[in-house]
C-alpha positions as CSV (number, residue, x, y, z in Angstrom):
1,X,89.0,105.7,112.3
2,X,91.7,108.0,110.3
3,X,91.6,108.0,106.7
4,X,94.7,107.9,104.6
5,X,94.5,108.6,101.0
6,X,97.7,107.1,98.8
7,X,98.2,110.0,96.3
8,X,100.0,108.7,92.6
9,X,99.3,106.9,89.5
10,X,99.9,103.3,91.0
11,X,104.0,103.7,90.3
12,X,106.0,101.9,92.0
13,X,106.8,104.6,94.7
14,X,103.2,104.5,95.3
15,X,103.1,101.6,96.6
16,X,106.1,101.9,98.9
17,X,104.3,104.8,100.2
18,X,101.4,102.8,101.3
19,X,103.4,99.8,102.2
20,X,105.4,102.3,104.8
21,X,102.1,103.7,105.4
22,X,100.3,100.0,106.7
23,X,103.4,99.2,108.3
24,X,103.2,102.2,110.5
25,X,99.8,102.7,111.4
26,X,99.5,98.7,111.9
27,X,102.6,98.8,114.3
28,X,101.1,102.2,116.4
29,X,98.3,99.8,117.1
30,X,96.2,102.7,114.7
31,X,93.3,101.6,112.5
32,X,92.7,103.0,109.9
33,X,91.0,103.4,106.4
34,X,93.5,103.1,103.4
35,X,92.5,104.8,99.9
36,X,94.3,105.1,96.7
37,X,93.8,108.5,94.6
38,X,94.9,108.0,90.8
39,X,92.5,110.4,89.8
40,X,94.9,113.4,88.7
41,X,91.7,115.9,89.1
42,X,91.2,114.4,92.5
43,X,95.4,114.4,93.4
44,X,95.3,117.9,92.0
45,X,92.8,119.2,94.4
46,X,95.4,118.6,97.4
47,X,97.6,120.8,96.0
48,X,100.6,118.9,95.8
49,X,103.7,119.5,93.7
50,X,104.7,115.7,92.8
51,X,103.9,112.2,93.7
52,X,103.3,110.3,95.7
53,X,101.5,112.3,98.1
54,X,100.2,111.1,101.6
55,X,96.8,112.2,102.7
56,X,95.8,111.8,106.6
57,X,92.4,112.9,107.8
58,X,91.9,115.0,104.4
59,X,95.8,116.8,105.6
60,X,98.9,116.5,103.1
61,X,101.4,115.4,104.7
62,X,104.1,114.8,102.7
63,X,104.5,114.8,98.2
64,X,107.1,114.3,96.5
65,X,109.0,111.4,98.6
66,X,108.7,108.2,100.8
67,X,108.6,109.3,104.8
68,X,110.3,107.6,107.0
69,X,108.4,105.0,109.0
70,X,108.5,107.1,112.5
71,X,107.3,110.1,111.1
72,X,104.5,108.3,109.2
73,X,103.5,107.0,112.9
74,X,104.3,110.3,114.3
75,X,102.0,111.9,111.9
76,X,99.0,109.1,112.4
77,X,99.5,109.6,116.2
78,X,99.2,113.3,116.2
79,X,95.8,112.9,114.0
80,X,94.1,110.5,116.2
């Protein structure tokens, strides 16, 4: 099972970025594990220049904006 961590404080964008995130993964037929990081310590360890931030499998995929749905699958896909 894949692992995606939410990255952000809980603002709003966060949780567009996990709603795109479900969305995706629950439409590629991909299970997976969803975790929110507010923890700015434990955000900060990923390296990442603004929030939110989407975490696959312990990989940053994208900070900073809201991916599109396809790439979000794309990116789930390619980690399986």
């Amino acid at each position: 099972m894949l692992t995606v961590k939410i990255l952000g404080s809980g603002c709003s964008n966060c949780r567009k970025l996990e709603a795109v995130a479900r969305e995706a993964a629950t439409e590629a037929g991909i299970e997976a594990e969803f975790v929110k990081v507010t923890d700015m310590q434990a955000i900060m360890a990923y390296d990442l220049l603004s929030t939110p931030g989407l975490v696959i499998n312990e990989k940053l995929v994208a900070s900073g904006r809201i991916p599109n749905k396809a790439d979000v699958q794309q990116w789930l896909q390619t980690a399986v």
